[in-house]
Backbone as a chain_set.jsonl record, in Angstrom:
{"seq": "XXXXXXXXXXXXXXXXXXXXXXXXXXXXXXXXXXXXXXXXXXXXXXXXXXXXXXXXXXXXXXXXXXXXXXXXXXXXXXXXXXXXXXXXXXXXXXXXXXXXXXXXXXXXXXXXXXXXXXXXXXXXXXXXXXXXXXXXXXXXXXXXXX", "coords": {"N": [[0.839, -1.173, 0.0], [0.541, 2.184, -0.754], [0.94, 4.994, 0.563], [-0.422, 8.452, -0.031], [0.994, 11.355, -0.456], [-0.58, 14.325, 0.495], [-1.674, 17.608, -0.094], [-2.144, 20.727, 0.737], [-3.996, 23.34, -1.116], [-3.414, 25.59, -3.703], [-4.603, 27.516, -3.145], [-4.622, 27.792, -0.643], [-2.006, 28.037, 0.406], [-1.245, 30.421, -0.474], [-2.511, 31.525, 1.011], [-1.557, 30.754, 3.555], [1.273, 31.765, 3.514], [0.601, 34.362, 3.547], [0.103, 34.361, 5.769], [2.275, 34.286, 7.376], [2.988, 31.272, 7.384], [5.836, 29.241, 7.796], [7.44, 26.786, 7.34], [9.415, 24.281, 6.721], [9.634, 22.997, 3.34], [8.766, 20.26, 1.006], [7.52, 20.356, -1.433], [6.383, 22.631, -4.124], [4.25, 25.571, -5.203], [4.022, 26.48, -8.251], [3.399, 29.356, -10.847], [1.376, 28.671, -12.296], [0.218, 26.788, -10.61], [1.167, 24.429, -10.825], [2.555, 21.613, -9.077], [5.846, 21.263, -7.535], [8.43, 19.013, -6.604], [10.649, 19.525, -4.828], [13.484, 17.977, -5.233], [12.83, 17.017, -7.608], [13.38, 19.874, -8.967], [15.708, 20.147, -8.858], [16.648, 18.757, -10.819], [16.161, 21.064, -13.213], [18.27, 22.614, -12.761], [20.511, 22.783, -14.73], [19.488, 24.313, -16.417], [19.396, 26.709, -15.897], [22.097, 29.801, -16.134], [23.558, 30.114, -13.411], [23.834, 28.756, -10.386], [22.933, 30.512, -8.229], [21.11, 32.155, -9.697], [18.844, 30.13, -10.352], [18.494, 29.29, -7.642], [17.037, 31.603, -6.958], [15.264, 31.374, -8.721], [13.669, 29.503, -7.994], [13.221, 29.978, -5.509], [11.572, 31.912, -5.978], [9.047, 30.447, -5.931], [5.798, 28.682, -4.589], [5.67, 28.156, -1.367], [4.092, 24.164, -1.032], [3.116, 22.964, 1.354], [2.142, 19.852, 3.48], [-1.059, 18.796, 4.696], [-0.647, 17.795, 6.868], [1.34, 18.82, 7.89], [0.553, 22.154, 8.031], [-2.03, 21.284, 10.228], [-0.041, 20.697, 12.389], [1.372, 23.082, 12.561], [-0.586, 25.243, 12.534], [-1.261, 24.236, 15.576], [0.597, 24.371, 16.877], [2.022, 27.365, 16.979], [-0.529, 29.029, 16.934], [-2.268, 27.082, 18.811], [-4.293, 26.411, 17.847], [-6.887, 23.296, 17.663], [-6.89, 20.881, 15.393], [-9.529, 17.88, 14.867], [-9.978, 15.096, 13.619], [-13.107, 13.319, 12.478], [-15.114, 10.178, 12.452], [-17.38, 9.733, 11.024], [-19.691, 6.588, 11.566], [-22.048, 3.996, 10.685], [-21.822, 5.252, 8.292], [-19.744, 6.248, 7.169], [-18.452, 8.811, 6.629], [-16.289, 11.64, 6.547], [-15.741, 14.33, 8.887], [-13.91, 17.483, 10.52], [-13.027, 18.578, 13.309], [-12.748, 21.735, 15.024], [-11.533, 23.101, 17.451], [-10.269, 26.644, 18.988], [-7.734, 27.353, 21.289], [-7.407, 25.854, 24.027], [-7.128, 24.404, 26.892], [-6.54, 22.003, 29.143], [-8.736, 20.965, 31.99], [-7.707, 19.568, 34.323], [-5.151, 17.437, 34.496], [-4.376, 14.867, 32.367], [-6.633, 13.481, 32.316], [-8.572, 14.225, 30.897], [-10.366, 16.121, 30.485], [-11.737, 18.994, 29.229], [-11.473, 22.622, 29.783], [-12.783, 25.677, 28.86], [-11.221, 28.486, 28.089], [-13.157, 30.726, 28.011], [-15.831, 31.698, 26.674], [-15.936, 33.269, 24.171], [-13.931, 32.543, 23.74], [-13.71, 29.53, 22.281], [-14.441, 27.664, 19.701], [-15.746, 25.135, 18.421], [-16.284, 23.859, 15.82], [-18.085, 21.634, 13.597], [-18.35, 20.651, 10.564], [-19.65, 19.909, 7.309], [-20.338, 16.789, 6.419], [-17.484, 14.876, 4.572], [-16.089, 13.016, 1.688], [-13.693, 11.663, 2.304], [-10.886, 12.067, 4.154], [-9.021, 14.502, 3.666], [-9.759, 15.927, 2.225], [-11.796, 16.859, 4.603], [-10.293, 17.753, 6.155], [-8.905, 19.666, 4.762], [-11.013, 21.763, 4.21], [-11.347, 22.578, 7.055], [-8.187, 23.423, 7.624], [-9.023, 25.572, 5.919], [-10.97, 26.908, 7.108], [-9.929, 27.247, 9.488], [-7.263, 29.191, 8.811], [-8.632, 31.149, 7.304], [-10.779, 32.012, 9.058], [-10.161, 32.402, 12.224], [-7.42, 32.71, 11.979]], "CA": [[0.0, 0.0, 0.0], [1.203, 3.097, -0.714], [0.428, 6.286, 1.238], [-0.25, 9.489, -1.044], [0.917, 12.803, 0.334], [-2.299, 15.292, 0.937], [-1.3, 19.159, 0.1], [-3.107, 22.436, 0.678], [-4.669, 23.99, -2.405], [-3.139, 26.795, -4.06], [-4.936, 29.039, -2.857], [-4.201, 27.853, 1.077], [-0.951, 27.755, 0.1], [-1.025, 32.038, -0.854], [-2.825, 32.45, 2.958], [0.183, 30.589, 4.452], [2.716, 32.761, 3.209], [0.312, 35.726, 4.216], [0.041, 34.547, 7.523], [3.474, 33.852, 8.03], [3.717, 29.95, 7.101], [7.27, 29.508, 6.98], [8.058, 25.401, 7.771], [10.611, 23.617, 5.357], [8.224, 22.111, 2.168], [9.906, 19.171, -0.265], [6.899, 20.6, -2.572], [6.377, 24.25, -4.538], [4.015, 25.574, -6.202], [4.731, 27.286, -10.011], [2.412, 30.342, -11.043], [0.582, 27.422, -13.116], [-0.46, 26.278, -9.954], [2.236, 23.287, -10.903], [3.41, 21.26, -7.756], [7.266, 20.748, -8.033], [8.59, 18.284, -5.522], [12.612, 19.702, -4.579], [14.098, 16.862, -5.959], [12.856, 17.129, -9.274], [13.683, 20.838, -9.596], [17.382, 19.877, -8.802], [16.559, 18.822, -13.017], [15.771, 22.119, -13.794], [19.568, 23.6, -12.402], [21.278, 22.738, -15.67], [18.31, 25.466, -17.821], [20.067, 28.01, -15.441], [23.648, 30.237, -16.215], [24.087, 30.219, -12.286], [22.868, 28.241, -8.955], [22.283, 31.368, -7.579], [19.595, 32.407, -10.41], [18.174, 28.751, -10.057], [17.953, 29.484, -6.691], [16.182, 33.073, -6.858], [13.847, 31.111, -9.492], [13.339, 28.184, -6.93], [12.814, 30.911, -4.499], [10.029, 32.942, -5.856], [8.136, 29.23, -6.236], [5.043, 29.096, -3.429], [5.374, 26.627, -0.662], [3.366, 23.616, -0.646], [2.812, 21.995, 2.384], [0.948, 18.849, 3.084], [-1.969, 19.193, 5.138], [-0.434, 17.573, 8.689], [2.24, 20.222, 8.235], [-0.755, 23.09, 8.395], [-2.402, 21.306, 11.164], [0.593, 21.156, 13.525], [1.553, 24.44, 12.252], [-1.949, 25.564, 13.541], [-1.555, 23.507, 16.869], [1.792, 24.729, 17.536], [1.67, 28.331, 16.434], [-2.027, 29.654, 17.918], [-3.168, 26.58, 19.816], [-5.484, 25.801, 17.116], [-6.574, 22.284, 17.331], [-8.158, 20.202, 14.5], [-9.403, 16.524, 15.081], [-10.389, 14.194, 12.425], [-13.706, 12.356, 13.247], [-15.57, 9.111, 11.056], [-18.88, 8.39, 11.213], [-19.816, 5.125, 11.587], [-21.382, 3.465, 9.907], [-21.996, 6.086, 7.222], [-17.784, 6.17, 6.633], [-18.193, 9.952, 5.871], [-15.737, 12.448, 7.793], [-15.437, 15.999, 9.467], [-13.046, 17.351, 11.295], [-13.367, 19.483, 14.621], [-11.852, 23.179, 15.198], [-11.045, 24.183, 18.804], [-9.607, 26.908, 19.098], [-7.069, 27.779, 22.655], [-8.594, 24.98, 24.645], [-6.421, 23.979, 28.256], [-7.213, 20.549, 30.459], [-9.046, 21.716, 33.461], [-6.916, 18.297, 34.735], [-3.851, 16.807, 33.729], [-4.621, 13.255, 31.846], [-8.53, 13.431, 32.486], [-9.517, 14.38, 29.373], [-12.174, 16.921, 30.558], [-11.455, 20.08, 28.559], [-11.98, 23.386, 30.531], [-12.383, 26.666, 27.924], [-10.945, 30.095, 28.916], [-14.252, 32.099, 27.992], [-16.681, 31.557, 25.58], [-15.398, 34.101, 23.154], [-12.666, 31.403, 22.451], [-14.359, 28.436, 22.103], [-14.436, 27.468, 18.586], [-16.517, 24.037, 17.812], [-17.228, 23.657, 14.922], [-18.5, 20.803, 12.686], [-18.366, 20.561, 8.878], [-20.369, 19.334, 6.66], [-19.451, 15.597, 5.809], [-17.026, 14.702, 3.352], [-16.107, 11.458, 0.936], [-12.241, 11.932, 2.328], [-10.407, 12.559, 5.327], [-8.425, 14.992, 2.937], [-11.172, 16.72, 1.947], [-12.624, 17.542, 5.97], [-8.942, 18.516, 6.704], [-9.271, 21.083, 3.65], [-12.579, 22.467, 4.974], [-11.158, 22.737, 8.026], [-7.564, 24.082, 7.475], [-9.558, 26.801, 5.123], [-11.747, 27.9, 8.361], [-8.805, 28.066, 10.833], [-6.801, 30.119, 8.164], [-9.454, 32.579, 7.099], [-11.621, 32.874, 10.15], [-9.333, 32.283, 13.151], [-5.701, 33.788, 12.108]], "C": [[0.888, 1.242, 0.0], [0.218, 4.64, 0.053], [0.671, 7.925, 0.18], [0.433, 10.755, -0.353], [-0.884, 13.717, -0.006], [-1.582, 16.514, 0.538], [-2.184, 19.878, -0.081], [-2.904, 22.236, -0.793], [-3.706, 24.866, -2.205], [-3.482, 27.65, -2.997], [-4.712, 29.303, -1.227], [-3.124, 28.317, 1.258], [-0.864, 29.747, 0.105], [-1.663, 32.167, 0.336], [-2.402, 31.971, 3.635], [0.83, 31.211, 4.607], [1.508, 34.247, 3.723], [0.356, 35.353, 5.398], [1.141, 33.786, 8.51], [3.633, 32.369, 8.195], [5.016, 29.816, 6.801], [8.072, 27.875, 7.342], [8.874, 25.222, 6.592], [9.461, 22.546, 4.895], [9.245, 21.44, 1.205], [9.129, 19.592, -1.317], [6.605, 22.364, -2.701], [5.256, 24.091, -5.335], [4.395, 26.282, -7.299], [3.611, 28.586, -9.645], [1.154, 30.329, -11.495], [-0.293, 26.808, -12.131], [0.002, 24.468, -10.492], [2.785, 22.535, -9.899], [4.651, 20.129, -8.47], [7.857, 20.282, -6.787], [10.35, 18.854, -5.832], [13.875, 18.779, -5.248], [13.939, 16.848, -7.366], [13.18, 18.644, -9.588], [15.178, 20.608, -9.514], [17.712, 19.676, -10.399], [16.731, 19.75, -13.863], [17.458, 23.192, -13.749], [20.683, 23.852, -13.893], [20.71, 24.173, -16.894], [19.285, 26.985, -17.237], [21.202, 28.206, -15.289], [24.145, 29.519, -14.335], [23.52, 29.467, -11.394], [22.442, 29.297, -8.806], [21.03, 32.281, -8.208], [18.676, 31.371, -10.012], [17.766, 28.717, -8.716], [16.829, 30.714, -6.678], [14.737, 32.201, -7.289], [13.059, 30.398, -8.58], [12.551, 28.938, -5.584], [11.495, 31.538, -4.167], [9.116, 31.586, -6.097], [7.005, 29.367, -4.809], [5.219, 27.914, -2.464], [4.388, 25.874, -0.992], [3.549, 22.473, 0.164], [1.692, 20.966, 2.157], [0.055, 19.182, 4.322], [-1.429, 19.138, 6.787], [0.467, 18.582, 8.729], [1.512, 21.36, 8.839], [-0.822, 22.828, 9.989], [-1.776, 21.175, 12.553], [1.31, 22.562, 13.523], [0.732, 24.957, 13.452], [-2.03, 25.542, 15.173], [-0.53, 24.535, 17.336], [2.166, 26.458, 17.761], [0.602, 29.473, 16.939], [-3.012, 28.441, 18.587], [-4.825, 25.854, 18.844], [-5.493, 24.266, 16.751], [-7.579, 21.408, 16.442], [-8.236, 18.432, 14.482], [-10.497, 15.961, 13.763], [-11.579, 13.034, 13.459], [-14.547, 11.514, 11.909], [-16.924, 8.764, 11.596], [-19.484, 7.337, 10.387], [-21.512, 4.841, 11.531], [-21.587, 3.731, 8.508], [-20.121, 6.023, 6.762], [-17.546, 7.395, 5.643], [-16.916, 10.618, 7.095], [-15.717, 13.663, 7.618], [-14.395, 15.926, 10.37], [-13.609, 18.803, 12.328], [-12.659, 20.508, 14.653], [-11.891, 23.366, 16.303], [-9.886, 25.255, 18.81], [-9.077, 27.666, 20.903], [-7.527, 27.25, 23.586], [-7.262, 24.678, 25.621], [-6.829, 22.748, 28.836], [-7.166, 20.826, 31.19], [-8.252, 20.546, 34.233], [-6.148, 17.688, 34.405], [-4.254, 15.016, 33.753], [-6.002, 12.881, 32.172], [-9.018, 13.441, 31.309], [-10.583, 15.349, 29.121], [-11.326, 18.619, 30.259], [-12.544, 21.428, 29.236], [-11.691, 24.528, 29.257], [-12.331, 27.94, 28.651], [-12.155, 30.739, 29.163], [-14.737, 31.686, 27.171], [-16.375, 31.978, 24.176], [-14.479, 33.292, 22.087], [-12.397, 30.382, 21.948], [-14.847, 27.995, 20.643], [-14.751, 26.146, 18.447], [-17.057, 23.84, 16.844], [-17.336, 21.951, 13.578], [-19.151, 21.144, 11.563], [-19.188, 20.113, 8.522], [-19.51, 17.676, 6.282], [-18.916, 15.501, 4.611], [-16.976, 12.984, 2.609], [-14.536, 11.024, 1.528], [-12.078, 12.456, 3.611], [-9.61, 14.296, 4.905], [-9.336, 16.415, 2.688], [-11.788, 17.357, 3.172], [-11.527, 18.098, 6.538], [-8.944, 19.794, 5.856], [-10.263, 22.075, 3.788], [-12.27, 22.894, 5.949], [-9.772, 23.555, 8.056], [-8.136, 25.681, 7.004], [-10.298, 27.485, 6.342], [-10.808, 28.543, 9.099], [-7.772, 29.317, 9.893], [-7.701, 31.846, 7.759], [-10.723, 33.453, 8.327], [-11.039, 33.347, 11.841], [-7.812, 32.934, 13.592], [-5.872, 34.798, 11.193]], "O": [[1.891, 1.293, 0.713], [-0.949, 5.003, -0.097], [1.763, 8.342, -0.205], [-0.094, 10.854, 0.755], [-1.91, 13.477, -0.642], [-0.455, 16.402, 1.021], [-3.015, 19.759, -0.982], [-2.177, 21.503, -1.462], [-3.147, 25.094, -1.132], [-2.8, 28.3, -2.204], [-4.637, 30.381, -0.638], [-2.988, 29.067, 2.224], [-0.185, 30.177, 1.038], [-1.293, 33.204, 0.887], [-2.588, 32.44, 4.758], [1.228, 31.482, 5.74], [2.064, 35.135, 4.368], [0.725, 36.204, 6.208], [1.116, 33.159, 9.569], [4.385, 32.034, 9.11], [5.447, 30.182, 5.708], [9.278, 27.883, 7.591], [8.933, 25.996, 5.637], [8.759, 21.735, 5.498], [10.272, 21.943, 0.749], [9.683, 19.386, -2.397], [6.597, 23.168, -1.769], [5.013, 23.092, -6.012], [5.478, 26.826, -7.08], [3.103, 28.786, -8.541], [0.22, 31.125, -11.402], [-1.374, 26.329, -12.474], [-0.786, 23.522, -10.486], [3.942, 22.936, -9.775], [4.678, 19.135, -9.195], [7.84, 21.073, -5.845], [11.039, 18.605, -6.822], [14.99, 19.133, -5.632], [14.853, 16.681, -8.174], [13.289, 18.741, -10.81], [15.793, 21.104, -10.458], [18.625, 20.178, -11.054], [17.247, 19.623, -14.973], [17.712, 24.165, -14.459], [21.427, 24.817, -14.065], [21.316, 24.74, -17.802], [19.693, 27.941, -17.895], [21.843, 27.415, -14.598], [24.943, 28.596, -14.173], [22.308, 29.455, -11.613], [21.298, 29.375, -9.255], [20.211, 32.925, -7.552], [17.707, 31.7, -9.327], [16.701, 28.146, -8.481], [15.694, 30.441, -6.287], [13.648, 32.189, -6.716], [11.871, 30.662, -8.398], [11.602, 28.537, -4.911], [10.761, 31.707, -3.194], [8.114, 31.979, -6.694], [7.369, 30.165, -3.946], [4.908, 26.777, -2.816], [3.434, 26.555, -1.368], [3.98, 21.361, -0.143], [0.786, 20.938, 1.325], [0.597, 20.001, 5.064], [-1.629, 19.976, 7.667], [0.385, 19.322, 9.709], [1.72, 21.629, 10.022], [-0.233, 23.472, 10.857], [-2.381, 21.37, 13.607], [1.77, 23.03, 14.565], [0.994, 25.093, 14.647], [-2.575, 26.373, 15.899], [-0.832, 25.443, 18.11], [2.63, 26.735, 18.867], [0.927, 30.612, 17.272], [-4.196, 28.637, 18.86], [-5.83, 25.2, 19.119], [-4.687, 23.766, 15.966], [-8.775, 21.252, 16.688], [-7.264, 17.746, 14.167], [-11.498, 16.455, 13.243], [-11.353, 12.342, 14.451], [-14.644, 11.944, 10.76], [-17.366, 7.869, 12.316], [-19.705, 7.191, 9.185], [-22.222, 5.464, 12.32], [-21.573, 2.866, 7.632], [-19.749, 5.544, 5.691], [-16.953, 7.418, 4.565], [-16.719, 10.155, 8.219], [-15.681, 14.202, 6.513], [-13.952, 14.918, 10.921], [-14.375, 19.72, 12.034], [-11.554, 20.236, 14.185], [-12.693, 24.297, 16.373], [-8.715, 24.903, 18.669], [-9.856, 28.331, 21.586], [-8.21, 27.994, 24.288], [-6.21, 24.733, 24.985], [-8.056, 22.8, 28.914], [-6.092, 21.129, 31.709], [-8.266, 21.023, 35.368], [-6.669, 16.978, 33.545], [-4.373, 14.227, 34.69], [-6.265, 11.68, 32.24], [-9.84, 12.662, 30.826], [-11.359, 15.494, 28.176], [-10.524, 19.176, 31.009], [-13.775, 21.43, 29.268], [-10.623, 24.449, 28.649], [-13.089, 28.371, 29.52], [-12.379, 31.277, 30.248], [-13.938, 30.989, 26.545], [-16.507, 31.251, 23.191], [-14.269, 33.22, 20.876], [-11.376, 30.07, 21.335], [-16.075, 28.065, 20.616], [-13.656, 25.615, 18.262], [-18.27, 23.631, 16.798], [-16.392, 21.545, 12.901], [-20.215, 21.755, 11.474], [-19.893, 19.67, 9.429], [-18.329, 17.546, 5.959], [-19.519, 15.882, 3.608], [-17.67, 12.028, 2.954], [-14.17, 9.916, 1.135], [-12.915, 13.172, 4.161], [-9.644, 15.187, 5.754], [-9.325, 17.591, 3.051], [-12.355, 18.426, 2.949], [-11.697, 18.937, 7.424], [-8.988, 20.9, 6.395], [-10.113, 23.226, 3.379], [-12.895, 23.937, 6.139], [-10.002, 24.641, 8.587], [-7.796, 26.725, 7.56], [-10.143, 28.699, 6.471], [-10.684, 29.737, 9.372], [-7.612, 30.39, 10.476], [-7.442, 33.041, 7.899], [-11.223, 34.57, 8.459], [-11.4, 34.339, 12.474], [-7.279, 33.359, 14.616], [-4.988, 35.639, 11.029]]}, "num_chains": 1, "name": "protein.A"}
């Protein structure tokens, strides 16, 4: 079995870099909206006089992250946490948004929230894809949250 990578959309990908995404990505995107995996542009070094053009070019390329990058981004970053849930025995999924959530108890499990204000629950609409309720969900915490 092979495991696919997952990556943000384009267009997540341009409200990363606005909102200060800055992790190390093995994938880029082009202007084409092209995803170029690091390894294969290493191909491209011979088209250019200099590394250091090849780099500039390589440079202005857009990150693309894969989605778990985002969501520990998110976690790590503003506390924003997103959980992947499956219902059974429909085998659709959503994923959960808290955002700035504390354990009123250490190893209990019983989640105490600062204030109401910062309490962020929300549930998606179901998807066909885990991929897909992470995308729905990255896209909220990016545009409504940071």
């Amino acid at each position: 079995m092979k495991i696919e990578p997952a990556y943000v959309t384009f267009e997540q990908s341009k409200l990363l870099k606005e909102k200060g995404f800055d992790a190390q990505c093995l994938c880029r995107y082009s202007e084409r909206k092209v995803v170029y995996n690091d390894y294969k542009l290493i191909d491209k070094l011979p088209k250019f006089e200099t590394v250091k053009k090849w780099q500039i070019w390589k440079n202005g390329l857009l990150k693309c992250p894969e989605q778990w990058q985002v969501v520990e981004w998110l976690r790590v970053k503003y506390k924003i946490h997103i959980g992947m849930v499956v219902t059974v025995p429909y085998g659709k999924y959503f994923c959960k948004v808290i955002n700035d959530w504390t354990k009123s108890h250490k190893g209990s499990g019983n989640f105490n929230y600062p204030d109401d204000e910062k309490q962020i629950d929300n549930h998606f609409s179901c998807f066909n894809s885990p991929q897909e309720a992470y995308s729905a969900a990255i896209d909220y915490a990016i545009t409504k949250l940071i």
